[in-house]
Residue frames as qw, qx, qy, qz and C-alpha x, y, z in Angstrom:
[[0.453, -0.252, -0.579, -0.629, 16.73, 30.96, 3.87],
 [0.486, -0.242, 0.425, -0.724, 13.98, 30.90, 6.76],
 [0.103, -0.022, 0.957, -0.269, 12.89, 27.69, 7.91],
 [0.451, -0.374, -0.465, -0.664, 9.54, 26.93, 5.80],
 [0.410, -0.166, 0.517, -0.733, 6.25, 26.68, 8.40],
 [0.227, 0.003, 0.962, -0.153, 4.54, 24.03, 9.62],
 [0.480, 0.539, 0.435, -0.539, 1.58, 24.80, 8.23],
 [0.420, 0.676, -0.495, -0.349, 3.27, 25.79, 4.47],
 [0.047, 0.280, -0.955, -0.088, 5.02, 21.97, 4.86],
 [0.447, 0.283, 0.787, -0.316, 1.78, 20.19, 6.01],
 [0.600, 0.667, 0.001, -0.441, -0.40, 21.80, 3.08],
 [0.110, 0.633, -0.706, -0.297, 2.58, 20.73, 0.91],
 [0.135, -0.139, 0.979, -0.063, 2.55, 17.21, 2.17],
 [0.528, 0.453, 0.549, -0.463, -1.33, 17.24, 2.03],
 [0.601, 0.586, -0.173, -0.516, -1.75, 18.60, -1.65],
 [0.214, -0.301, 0.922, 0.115, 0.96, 15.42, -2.53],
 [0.517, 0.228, 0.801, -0.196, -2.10, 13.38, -1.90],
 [0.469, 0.689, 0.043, -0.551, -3.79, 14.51, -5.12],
 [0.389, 0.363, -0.786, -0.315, -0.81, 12.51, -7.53],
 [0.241, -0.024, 0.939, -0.245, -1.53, 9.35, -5.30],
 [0.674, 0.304, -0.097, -0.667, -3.70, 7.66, -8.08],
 [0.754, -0.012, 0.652, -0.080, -4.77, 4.09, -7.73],
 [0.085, 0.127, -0.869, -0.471, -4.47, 1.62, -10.98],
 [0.740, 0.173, 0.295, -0.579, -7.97, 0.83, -12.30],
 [0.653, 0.110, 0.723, 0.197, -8.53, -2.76, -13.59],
 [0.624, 0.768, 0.138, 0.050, -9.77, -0.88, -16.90],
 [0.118, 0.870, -0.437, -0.197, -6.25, 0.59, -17.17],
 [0.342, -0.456, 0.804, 0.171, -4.49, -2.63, -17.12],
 [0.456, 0.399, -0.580, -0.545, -4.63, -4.68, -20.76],
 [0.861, -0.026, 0.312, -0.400, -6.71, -8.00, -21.25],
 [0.844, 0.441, -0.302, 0.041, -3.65, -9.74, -23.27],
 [0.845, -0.508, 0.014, 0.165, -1.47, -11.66, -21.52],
 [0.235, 0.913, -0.315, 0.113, 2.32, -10.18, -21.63],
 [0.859, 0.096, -0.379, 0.331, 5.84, -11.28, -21.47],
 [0.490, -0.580, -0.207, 0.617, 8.25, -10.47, -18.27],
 [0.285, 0.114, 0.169, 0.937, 9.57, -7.14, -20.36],
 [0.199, -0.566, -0.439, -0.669, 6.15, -6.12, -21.19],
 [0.605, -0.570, -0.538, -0.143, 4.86, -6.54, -17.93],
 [0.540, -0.287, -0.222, 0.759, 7.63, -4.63, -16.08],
 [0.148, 0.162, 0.239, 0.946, 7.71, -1.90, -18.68],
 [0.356, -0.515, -0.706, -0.330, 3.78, -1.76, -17.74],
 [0.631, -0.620, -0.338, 0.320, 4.11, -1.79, -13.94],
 [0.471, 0.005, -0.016, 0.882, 6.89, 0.87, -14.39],
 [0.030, 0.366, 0.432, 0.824, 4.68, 2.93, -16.27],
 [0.470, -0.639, -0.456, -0.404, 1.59, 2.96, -13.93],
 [0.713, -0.552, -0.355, 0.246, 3.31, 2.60, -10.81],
 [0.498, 0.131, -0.197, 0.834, 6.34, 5.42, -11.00],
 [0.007, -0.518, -0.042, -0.854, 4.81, 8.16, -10.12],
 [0.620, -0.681, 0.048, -0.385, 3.41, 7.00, -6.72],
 [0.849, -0.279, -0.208, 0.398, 6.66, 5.66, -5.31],
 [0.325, -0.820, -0.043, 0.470, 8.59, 8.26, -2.73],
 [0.418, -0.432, 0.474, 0.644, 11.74, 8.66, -4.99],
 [0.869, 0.405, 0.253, -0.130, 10.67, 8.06, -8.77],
 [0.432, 0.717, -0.547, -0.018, 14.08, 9.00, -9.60],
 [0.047, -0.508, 0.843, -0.168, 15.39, 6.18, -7.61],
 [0.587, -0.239, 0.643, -0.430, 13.34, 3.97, -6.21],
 [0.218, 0.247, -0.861, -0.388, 12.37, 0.91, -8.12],
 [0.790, 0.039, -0.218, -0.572, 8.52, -0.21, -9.18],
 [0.935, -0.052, 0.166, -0.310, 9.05, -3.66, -9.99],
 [0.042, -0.577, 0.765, 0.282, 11.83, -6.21, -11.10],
 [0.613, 0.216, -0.699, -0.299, 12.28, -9.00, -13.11],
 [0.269, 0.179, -0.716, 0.619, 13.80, -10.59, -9.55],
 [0.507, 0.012, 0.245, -0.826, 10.85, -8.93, -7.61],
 [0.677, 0.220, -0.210, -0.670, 8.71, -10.80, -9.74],
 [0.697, 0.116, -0.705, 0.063, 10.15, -14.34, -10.33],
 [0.207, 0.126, -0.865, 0.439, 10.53, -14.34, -6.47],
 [0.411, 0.062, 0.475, -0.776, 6.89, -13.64, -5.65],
 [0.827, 0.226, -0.292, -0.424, 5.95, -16.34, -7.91],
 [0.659, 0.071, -0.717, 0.216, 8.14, -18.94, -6.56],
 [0.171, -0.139, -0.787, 0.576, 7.24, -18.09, -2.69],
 [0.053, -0.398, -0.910, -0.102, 3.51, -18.11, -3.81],
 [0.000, 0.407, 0.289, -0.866, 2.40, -14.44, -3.47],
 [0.489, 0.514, -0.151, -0.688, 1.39, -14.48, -7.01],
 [0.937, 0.019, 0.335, -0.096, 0.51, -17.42, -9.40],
 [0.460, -0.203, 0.612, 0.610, 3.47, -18.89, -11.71],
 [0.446, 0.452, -0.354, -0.686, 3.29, -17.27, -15.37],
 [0.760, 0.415, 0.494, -0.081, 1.61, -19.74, -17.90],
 [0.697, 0.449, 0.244, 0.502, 4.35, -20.65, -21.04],
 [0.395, -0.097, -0.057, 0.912, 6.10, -17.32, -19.34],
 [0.007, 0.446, 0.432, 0.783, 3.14, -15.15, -20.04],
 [0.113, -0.256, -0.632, 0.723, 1.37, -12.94, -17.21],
 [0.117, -0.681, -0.684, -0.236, -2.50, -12.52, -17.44],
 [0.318, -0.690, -0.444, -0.475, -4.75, -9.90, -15.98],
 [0.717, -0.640, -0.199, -0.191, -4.93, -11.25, -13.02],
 [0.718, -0.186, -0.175, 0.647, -1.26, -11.47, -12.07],
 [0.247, 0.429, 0.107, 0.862, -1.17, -7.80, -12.77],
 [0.485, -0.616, -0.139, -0.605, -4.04, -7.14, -10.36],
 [0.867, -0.353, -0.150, 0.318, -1.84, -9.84, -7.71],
 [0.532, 0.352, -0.037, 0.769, 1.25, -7.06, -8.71],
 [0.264, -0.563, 0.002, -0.783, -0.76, -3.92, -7.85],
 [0.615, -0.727, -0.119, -0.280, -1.59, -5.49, -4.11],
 [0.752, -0.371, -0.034, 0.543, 1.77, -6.57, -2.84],
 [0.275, 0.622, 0.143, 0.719, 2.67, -3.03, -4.74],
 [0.418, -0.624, -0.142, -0.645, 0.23, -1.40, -2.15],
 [0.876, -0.342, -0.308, 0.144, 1.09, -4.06, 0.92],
 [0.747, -0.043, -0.190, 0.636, 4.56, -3.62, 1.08],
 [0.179, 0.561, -0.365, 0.721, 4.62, 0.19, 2.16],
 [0.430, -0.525, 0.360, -0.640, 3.27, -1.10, 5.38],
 [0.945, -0.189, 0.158, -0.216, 3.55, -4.99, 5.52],
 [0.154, -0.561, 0.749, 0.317, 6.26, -7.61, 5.12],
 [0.272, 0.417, -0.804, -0.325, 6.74, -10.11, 2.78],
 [0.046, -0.134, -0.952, 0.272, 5.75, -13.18, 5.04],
 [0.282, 0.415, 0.498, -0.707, 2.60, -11.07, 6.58],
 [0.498, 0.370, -0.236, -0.748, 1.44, -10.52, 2.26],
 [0.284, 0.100, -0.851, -0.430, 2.26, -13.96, 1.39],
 [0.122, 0.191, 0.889, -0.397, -0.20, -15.14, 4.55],
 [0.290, 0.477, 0.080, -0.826, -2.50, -12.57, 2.86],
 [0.632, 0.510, -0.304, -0.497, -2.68, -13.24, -0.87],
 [0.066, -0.329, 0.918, 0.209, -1.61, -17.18, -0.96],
 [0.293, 0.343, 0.879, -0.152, -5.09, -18.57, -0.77],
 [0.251, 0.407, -0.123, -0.869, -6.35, -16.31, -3.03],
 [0.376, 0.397, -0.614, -0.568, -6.34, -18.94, -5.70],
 [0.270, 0.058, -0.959, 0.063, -6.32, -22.47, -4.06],
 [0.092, -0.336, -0.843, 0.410, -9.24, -21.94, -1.41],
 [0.095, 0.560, 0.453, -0.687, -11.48, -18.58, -1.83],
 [0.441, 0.604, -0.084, -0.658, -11.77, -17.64, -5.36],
 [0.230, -0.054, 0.895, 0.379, -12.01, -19.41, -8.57],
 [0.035, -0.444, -0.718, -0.535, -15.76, -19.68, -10.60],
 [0.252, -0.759, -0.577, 0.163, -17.40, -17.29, -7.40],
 [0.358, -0.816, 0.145, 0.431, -14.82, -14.73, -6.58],
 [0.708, 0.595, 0.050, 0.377, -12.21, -13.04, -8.91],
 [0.612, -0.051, -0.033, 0.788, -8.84, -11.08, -8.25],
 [0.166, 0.372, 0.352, 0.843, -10.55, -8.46, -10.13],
 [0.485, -0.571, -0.565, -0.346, -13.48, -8.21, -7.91],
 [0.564, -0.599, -0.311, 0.475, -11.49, -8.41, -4.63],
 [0.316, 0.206, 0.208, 0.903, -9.34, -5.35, -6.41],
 [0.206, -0.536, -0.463, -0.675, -12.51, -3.53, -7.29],
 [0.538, -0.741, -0.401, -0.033, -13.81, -3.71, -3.58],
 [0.639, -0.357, -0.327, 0.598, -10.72, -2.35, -2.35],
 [0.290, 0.322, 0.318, 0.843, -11.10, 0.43, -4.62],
 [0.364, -0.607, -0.583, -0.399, -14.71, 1.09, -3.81],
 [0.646, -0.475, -0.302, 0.516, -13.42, 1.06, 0.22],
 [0.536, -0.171, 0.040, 0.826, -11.42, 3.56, -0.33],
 [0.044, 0.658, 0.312, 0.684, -13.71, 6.12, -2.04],
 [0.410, -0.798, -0.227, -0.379, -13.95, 9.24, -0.07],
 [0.799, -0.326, -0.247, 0.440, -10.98, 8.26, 2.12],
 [0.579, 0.161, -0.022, 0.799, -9.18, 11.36, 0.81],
 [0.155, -0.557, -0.145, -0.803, -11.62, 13.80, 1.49],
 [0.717, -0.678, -0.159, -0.038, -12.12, 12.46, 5.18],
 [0.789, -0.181, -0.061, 0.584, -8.41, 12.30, 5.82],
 [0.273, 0.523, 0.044, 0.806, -7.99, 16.14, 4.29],
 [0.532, -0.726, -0.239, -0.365, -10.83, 16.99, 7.15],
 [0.809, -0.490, 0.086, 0.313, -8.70, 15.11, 10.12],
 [0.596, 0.131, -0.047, 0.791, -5.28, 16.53, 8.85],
 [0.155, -0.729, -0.126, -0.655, -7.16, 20.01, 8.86],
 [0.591, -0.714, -0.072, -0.370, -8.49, 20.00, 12.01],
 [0.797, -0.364, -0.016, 0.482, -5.09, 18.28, 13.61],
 [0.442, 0.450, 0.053, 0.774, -2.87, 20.87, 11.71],
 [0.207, -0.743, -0.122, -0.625, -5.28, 23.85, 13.24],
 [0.760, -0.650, 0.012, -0.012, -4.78, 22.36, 16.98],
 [0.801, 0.006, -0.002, 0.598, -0.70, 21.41, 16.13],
 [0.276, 0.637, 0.071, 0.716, -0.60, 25.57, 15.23],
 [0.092, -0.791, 0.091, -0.599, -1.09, 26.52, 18.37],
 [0.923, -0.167, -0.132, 0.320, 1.06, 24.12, 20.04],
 [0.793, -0.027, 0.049, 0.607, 4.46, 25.29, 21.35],
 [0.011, 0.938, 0.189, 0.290, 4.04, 29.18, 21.74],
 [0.387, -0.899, 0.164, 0.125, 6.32, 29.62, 24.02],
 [0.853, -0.063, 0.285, 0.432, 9.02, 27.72, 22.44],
 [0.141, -0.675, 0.237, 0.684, 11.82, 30.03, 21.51],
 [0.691, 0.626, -0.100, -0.346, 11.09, 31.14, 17.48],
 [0.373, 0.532, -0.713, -0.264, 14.36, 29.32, 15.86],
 [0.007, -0.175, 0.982, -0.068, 13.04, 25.71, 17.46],
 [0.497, 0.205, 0.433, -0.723, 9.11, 26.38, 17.30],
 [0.828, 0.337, -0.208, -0.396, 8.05, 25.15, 13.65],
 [0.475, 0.160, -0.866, 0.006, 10.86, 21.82, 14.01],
 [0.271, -0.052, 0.683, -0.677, 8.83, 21.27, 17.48],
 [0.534, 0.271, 0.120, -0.792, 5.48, 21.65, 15.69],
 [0.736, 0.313, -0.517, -0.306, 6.45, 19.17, 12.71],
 [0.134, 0.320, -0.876, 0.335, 8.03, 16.76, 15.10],
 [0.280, -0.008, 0.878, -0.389, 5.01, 16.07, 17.09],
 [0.762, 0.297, 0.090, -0.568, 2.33, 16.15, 14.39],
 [0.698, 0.156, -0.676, -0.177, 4.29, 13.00, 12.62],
 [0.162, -0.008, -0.925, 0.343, 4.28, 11.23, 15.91],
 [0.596, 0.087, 0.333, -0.726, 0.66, 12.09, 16.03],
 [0.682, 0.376, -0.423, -0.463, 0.16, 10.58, 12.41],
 [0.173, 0.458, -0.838, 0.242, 2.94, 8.04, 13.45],
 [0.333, 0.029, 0.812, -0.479, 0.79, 6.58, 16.33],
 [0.760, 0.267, 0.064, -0.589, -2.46, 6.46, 14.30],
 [0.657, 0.458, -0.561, -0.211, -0.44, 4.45, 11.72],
 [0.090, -0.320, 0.829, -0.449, 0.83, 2.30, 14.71],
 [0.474, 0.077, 0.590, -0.649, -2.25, 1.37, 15.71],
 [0.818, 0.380, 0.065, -0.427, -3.78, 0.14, 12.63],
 [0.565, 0.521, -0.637, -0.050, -1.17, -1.41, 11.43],
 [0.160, -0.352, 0.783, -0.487, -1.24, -3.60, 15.07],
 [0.748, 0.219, 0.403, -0.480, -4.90, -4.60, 14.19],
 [0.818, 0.410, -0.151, -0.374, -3.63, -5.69, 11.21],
 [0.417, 0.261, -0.854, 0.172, -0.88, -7.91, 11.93],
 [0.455, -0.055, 0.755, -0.468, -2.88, -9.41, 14.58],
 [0.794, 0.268, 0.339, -0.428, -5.38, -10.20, 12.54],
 [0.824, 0.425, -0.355, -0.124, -3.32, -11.98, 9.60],
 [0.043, 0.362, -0.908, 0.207, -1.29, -13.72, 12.66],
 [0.665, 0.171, 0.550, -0.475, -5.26, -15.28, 13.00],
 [0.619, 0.574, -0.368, -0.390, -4.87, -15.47, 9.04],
 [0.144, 0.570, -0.809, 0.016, -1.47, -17.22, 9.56],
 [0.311, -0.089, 0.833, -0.449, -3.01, -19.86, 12.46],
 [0.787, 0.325, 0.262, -0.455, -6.48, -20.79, 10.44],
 [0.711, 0.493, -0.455, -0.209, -4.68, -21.56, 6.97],
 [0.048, 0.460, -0.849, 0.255, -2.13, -24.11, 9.44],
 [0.503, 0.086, 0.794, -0.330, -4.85, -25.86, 11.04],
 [0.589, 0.633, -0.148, -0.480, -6.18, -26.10, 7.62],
 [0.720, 0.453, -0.502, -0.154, -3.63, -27.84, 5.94],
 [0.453, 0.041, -0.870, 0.189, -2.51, -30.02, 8.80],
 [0.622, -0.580, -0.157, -0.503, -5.93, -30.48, 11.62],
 [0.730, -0.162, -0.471, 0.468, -3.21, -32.79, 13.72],
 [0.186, 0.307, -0.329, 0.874, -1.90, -29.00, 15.03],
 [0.526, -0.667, -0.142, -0.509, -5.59, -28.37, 16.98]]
């Protein structure tokens, strides 16, 4: 079998983008749920945008109980998870394919204790991220285009049985860098996150 083209794999990878459907707050139920429910939930909404779905694994019990006990999300109430923990689920969901642990909790710990409460809601910050994002896919289809069309005529001379692994090689280290880069601005900026909430809770550190 002939080595699919770079183009035929990009398009592939590109059309992907189409399952990649966010969780809207309307999808997620206004009764509060026990740990089963609330997996079986997350399972349900989340499988289908994680790499593997035959393998990989959404959420755990484990998952869960440990982002409640190293403050990512708030402790369940009489074991029961609200709304709003569900909408705390769905961002460290989203975080983690490009942040660690440490870098989400700096992220989402104050959520409750310092910025939101009778002004601000979970739901609200959610909603904006949503909002952000409109249109992202239909700029990003534009820029893949228009990199793809320059990557095609890349590597002409390169003997045919090593030209299309040439081609795909440097368009993910194109992608690769981009992702680099933004993903530097953000960990800088939640190591500024990290350094405010410290002088915060002890002012001796200034």
């Amino acid at each position: 079998m002939s080595e699919e083209r770079f183009e035929e794999t990009v398009e592939r990878a590109i059309d992907n983008l189409r399952t990649l459907n966010t969780v809207s707050p309307d999808e997620l139920p206004a009764m509060e749920l026990y740990m089963d429910q609330l997996t079986t939930l997350m399972d349900r909404k989340l499988r289908g945008l994680v790499r593997k779905p035959s393998k990989d694994k959404v959420l755990t019990k484990t998952m869960i109980n440990n982002y409640a006990k190293n403050h990512l999300i708030h402790p369940p109430v009489k074991k029961k998870y609200s709304r709003e923990h569900m909408l705390e689920l769905l961002f460290i969901f989203y975080f983690k394919s490009f942040l660690s642990i440490p870098d989400i909790q700096t992220l989402l710990s104050p959520m409750s204790d310092e910025y939101l409460g009778d002004d601000y809601s979970v739901e609200q910050l959610y909603a904006e991220m949503l909002s952000a994002g409109k249109g992202a896919r239909a700029k990003l289809k534009k820029d893949l285009d228009e990199k793809v069309e320059k990557m095609s005529r890349s590597f002409e001379d390169a003997p045919d049985d090593k030209r299309e692994y040439l081609k795909k090689f440097a368009f993910i280290c194109q992608l690769g860098y981009d992702i680099y880069l933004k993903k530097s601005i953000i960990e800088h900026m939640i190591d500024d996150m990290a350094e405010e909430q410290l002088l915060r809770e002890d002012p001796d550190e200034r």
